[in-house]
C-alpha positions in Angstrom: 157.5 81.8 -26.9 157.0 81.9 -22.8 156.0 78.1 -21.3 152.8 78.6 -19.5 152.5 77.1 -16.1 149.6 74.9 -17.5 152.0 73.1 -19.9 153.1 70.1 -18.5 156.6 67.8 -19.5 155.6 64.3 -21.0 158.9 62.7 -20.4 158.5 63.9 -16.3 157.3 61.0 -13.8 156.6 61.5 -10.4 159.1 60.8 -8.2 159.2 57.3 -6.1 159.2 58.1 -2.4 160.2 55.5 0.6 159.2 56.3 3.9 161.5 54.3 6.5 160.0 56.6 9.6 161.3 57.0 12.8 165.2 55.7 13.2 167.8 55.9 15.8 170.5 58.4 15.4 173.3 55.8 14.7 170.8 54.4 11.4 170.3 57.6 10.0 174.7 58.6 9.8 175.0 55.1 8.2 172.4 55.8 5.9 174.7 59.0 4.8 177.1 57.3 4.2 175.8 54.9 1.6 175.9 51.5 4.7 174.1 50.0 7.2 170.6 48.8 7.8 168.7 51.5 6.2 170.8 51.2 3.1 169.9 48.0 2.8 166.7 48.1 2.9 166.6 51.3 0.5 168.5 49.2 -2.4 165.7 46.0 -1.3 162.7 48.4 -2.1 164.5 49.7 -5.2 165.2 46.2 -6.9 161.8 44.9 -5.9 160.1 48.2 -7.7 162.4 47.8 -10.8 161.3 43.7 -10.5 157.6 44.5 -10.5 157.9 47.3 -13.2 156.7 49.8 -11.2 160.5 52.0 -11.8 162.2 51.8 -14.8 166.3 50.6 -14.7 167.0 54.2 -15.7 165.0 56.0 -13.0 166.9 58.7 -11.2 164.8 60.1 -9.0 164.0 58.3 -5.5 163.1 60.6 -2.3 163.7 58.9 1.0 161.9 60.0 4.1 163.7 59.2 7.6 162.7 61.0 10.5 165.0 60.9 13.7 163.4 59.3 17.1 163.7 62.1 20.2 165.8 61.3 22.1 164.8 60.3 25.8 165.2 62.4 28.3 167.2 61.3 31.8 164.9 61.2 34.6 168.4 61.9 36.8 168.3 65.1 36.6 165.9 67.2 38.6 163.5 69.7 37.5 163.1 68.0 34.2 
């Protein structure tokens, strides 16, 4: 039997989403690589969620959304 697109999984939840916004450069390759700052602050939100019951202790699923600042632009060089 063929799964409709109108069926739905029970045992799906929706997935928990942190918005940091904009971070420098430096933030964002710590982040990577499981340190810094943002890390931090990631595992904070996490254990706070899973204090107030809001995430389960077996949740997998978190979506984090950093977006990198632009970069300023020298005002040295002429014609910019």
């Amino acid at each position: 039997m063929a799964t409709t697109a109108t069926e739905t999984r029970t045992d799906a939840k929706a997935p928990v989403i942190i918005d940091l916004g904009k971070q420098r450069r430096k933030r964002i390759k710590d982040l990577r690589r499981g340190t810094g700052r943002l890390a931090d602050e990631i595992n904070g939100c996490v254990e706070e969620l899973k204090a107030a019951g809001t995430l389960s202790s077996s949740a997998q699923t978190v979506v984090v959304v950093v977006r990198e600042k632009r970069r300023r632009i020298s005002s040295l060089i002429p014609g910019l």
